[in-house]
N, C-alpha and C positions, 0 to 999 in steps of 0.2 A: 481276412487273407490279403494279402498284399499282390496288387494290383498288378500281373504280368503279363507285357503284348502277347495278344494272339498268334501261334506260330514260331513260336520260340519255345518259350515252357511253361506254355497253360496247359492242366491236365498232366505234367509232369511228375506225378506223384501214382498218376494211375498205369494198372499193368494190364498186359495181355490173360485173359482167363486160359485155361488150359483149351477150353476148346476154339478160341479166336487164335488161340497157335497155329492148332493142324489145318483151320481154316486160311491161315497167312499163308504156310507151305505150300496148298495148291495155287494159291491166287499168284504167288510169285512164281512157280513153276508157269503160271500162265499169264493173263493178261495183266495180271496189278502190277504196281511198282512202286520203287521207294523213292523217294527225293529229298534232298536238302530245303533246309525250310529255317533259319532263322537258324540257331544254335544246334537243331535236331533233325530230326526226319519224319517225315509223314508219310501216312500209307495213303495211294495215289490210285482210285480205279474210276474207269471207265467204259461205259458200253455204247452203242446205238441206240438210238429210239425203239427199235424192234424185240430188246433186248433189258427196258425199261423194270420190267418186273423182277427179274434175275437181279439186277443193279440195286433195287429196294431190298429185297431180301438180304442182300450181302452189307445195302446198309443198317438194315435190322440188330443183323449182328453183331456191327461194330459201330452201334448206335453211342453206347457208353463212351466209347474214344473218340467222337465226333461231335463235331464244336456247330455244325448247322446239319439240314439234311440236303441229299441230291437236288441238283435242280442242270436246267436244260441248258446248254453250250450250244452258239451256234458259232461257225467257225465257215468264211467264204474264201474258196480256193481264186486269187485272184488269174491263175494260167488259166484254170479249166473253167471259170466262171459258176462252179457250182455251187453252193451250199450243203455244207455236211451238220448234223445236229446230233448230239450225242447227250447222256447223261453221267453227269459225274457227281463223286464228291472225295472229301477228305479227313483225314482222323487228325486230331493234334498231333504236334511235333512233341517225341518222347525221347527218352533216356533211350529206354529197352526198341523201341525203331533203330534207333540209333548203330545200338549193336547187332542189330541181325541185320542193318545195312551191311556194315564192315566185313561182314561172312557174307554176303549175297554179289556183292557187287566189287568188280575192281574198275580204276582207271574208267570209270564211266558207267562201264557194261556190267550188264547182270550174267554171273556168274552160280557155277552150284557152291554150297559149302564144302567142307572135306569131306563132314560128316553127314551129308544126304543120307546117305544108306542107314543111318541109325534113328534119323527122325522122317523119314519119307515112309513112315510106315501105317499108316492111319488109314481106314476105306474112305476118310469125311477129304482127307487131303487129297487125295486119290481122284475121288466126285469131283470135285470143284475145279481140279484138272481137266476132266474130260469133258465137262460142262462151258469151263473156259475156251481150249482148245483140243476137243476132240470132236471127229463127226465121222458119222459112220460112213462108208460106200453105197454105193446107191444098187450095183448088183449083187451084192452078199452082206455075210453077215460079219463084217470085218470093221478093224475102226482104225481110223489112222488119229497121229494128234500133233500137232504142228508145233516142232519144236527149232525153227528154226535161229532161236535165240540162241542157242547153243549151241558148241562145236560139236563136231563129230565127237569126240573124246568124252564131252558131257552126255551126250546121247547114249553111249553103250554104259557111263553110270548109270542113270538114269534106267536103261534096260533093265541092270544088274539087280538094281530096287526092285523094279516090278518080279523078275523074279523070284529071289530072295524072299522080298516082304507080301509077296500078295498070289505066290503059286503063277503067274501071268509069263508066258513063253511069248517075246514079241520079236519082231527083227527090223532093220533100217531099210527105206523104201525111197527111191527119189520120186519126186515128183516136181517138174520141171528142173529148175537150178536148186530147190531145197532138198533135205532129205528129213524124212520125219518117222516116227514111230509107227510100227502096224501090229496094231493085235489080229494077228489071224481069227476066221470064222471059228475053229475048230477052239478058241481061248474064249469067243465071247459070252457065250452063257458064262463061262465065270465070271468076266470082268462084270456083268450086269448085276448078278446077284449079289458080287461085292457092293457097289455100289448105289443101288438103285435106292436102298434106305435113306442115304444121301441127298437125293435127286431135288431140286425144285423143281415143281411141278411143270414149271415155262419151258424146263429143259429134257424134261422124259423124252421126248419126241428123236434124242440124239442117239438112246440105246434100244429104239421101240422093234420091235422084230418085225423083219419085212412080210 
């Protein structure tokens, strides 16, 4: 095989399995990301230290598309003087990244596709969602999920989805200067049951009933 730098188009021949798909939709609905990497794009996550076993699993998954495993970032704020440590890793730069950047992302920012509502239909996408950025209330049995990467206009798609694709009745809630998604009490035993087959285990603790 002819000898291609890393991060360009090594692994350039390999594809997303059907289920590292519905796993990409939630991780992009939440904390993952895509970036420019050489000729392609690569898929980009990160967590905290606290958060370290969730990070492994997700690189379990997308072990096959990943050219090393996680390892520890530390990163020192020189204003605040503090040290932040986080665990990362990254998949080769692909063709097919490639193209579902160009649908995700405009002028920088991450963006929904047109066609969310056709592929945001998964319980596994769904999970990795609310696992990423969903946490429950701490007085009831309600979830919010932090969406504030996206405009209000992406938010009520995004609603539209959970309606539609998964029965889920939610509505838009500010919370300080943001405004984020709330699954009402009265939704949650669904949304858990949908999902919880889903769950890693590090993350049960976000739909656990009070």
């Amino acid at each position: 095989m002819q000898n291609i730098k890393e991060g360009n188009t090594v692994g350039s021949q390999r594809n997303l399995t059907h289920r590292q798909q519905k796993l990409l939709i939630g991780i992009l609905l939440g904390d993952g990301c895509l970036e420019k990497n050489g000729n392609n794009v690569r898929l980009r996550i990160e967590h905290g230290v606290s958060q370290k076993e969730y990070l492994q699993w997700k690189y379990e998954e997308f072990r096959s598309l990943s050219p090393s495993p996680p390892r520890l970032v530390i990163q020192k704020d020189r204003r605040r003087g503090k040290i932040y440590k986080k665990w990362h890793f990254s998949t080769y730069s692909l063709p097919e990244l490639t193209s579902i950047w160009r649908r995700w992302y405009s002028h920088g920012r991450k963006k929904l596709p047109e066609d969310i509502i056709n592929e945001f239909c998964s319980p596994l996408s769904l999970a990795v969602w609310i696992m990423d950025d969903g946490y429950r209330r701490n007085d009831c049995r309600a979830m919010r999920i932090n969406c504030e990467a996206f405009t209000m206009a992406e938010q009520k798609v995004l609603q539209k989805c959970l309606k539609r694709n998964f029965q889920l009745v939610s509505s838009l809630h500010k919370k300080g200067k943001f405004w984020n998604i709330y699954i009402p009490a009265s939704e949650f035993k669904k949304l858990v049951e949908l999902i919880k087959p889903h769950l890693h285990q590090s993350m049960v603790y976000k739909v656990r009933f009070l």
